[in-house]
VOGU-3710 file (C-alpha; in Angstrom, 3 decimals, decimal comma):
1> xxxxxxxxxx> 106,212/74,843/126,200  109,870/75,123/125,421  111,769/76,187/121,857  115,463/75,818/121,170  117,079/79,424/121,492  119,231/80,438/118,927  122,098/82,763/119,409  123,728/85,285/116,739  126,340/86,940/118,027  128,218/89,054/114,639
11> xxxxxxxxxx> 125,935/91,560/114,752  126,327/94,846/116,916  124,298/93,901/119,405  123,247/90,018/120,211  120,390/88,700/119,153  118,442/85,481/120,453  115,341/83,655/118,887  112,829/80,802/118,687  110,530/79,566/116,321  107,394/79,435/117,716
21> xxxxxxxxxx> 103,841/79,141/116,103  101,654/77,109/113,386  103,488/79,175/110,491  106,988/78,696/112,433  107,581/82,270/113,271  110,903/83,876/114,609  110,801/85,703/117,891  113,858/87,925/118,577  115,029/88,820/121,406  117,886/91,718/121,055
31> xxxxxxxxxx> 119,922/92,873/123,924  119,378/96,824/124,744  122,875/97,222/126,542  121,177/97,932/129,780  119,897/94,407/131,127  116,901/94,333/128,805  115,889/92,835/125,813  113,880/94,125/122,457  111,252/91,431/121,234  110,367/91,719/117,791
41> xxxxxxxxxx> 106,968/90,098/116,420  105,712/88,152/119,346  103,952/85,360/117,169  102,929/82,778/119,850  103,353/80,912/122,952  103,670/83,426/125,272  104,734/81,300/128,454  108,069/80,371/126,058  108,848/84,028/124,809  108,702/85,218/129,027
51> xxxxxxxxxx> 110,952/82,259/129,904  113,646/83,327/127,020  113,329/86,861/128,262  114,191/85,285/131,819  114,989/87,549/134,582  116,020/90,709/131,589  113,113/93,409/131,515  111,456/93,275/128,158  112,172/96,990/127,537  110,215/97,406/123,990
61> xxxxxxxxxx> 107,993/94,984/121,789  108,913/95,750/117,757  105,806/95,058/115,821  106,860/94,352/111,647  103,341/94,520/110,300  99,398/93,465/111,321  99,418/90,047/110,355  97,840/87,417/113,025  101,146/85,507/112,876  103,332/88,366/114,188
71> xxxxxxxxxx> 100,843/89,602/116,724  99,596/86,742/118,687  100,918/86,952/121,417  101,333/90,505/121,867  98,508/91,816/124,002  99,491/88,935/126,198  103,700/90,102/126,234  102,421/93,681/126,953  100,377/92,923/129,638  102,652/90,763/131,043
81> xxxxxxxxxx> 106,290/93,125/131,048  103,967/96,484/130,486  106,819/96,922/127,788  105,894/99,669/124,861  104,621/98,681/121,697  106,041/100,482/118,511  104,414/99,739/115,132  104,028/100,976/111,656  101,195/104,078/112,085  99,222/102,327/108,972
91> xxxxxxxxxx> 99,398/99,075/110,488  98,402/100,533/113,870  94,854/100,603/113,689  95,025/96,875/112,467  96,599/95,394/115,669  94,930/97,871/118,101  91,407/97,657/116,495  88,246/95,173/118,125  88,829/92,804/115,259  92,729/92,057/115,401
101> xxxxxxxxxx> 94,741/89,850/113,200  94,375/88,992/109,419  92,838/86,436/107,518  90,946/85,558/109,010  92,285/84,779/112,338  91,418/87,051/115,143  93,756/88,024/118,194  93,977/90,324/121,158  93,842/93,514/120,389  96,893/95,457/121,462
111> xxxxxxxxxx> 97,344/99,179/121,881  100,054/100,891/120,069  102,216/103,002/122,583  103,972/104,472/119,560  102,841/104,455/115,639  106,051/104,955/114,314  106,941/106,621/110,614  109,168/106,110/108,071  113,087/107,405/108,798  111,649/107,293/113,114
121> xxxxxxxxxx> 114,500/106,803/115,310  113,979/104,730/118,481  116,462/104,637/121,611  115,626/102,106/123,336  118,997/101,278/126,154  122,349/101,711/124,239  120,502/101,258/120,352  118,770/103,691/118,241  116,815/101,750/115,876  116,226/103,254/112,195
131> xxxxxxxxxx> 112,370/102,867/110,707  112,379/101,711/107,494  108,827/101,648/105,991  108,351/98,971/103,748  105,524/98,326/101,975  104,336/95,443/99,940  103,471/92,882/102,099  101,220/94,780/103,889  100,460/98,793/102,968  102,197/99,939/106,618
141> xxxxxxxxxx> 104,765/97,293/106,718  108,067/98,625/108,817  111,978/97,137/109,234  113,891/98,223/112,374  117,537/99,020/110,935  120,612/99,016/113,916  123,526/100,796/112,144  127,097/99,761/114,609  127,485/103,786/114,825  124,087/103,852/116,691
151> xxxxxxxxxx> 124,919/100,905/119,285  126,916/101,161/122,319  127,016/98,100/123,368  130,725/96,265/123,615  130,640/93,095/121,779  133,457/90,929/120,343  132,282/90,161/116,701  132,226/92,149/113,590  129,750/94,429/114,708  127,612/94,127/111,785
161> xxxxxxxxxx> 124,478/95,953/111,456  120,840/94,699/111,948  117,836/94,581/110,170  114,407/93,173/111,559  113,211/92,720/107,972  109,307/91,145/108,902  107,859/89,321/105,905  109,668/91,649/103,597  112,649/89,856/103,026  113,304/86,637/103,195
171> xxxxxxxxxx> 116,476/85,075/101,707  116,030/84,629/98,377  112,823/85,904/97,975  110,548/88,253/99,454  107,157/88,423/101,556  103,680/87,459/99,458  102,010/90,640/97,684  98,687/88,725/96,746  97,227/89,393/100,637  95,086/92,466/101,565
181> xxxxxxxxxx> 97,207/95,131/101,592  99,654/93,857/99,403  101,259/95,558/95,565  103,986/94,612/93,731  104,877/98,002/92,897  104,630/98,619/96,795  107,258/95,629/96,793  109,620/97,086/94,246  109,500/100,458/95,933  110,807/98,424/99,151
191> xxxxxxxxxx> 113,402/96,457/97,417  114,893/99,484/96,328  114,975/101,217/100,008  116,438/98,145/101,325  119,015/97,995/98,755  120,678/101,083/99,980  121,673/99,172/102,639  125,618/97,430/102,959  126,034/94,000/101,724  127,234/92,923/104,876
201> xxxxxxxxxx> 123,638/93,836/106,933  122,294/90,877/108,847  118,625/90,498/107,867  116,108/88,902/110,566  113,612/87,466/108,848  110,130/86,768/110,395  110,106/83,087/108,835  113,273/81,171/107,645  116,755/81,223/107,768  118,819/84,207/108,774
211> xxxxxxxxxx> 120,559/85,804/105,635  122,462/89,143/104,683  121,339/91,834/101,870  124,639/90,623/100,362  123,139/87,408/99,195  119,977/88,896/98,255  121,341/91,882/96,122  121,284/89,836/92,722  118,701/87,306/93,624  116,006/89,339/95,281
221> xxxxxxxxxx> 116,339/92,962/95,542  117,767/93,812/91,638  115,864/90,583/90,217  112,328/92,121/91,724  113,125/95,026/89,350  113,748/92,551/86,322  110,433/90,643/87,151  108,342/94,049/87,546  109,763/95,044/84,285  108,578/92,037/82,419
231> xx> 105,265/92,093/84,069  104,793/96,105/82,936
//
């Protein structure tokens, strides 16, 4: 089955992805500077992530969180490119446990090559990827952060940094906090994290339009600090 690949190419490294799945999930694919690629939250459709990945060598699989939606296809990636599998330590034992997935959908189970914690760096090629946990959504929800002073790779755009934001943040809103796992408070705590990030940060979210924490500053991230306030 094919997807339309989309291309982004003003970050600091270039980024591919399809939507693929029954909740319309985005796939990345993010170049490593060495001939591979990155994928982030493997959804679904395996046979259409492989043939995006093409001849490059998947050199890492990102995993975002536990839900069913963002792990679908994972066990199947793995065993497929044998790439490594990094993924919040909380939300570890969720994707590599006999009952996989969430709500009750159940996937392949999937071991964990590395449970990664908050402030982690990961080199994978020419990037070192920042771990940013982020609760809310789930309780061991992560965001992989690419800062342009931590990527070597040459590229002709503005360089701007990268954020693999999961069903945190979304533009103009951010993930549900009413699922197992989820807190508002949790939420708030990962607003505020994220807003210490530059305006101009390209956020790749796992459903939705692309967007920047720019255009979420007054909308989502300050505003979810307004709305816990009135709820208090």
């Amino acid at each position: 089955m094919s997807a339309m690949v989309n291309k982004v190419t003003t970050g600091c490294a270039p980024v591919e992805y399809v939507v693929v799945g029954m909740l319309e999930n985005n796939v990345y694919f993010i170049e490593d500077g060495e001939g591979g690629v990155i994928v982030c939250d493997p959804s679904d459709q395996v046979e259409t992530l492989l043939s995006v990945a093409g001849d490059r060598k998947v050199s890492a699989i990102f995993v975002t969180h536990r839900h069913f939606d963002h792990v679908g296809a994972l066990a199947a990636l793995k065993e497929a490119t044998g790439a490594p599998v990094y993924c919040g330590a909380i939300d570890a034992p969720g994707v590599e446990g006999p009952e996989a997935g969430s709500h009750g959908v159940v996937v392949d189970s999937c071991k964990v090559d590395y449970p990664v914690e908050d402030g982690q760096a990961i080199t994978v090629g020419k990037t070192t990827w920042k771990v940013i946990h982020t609760p809310g959504h789930t309780k061991g929800g992560v965001c992989y952060y690419l800062d342009p002073a931590d990527c070597a790779i040459e590229c002709e755009g503005p360089r701007y940094p990268l954020l693999l934001s999961g069903d945190t943040l979304f533009h103009q809103s951010t993930g549900r906090t009413d699922f197992e796992g989820g807190s508002e408070q949790d939420m708030l705590y990962s607003m505020n994290r994220l807003g210490e990030l530059s305006d101009e940060t390209l956020v790749f979210p796992g459903h939705s339009s692309l967007t920047t924490i720019g255009r979420n500053r007054f909308w989502v991230i300050e505003a979810y600090a307004r709305f816990i306030g009135m709820e208090q």
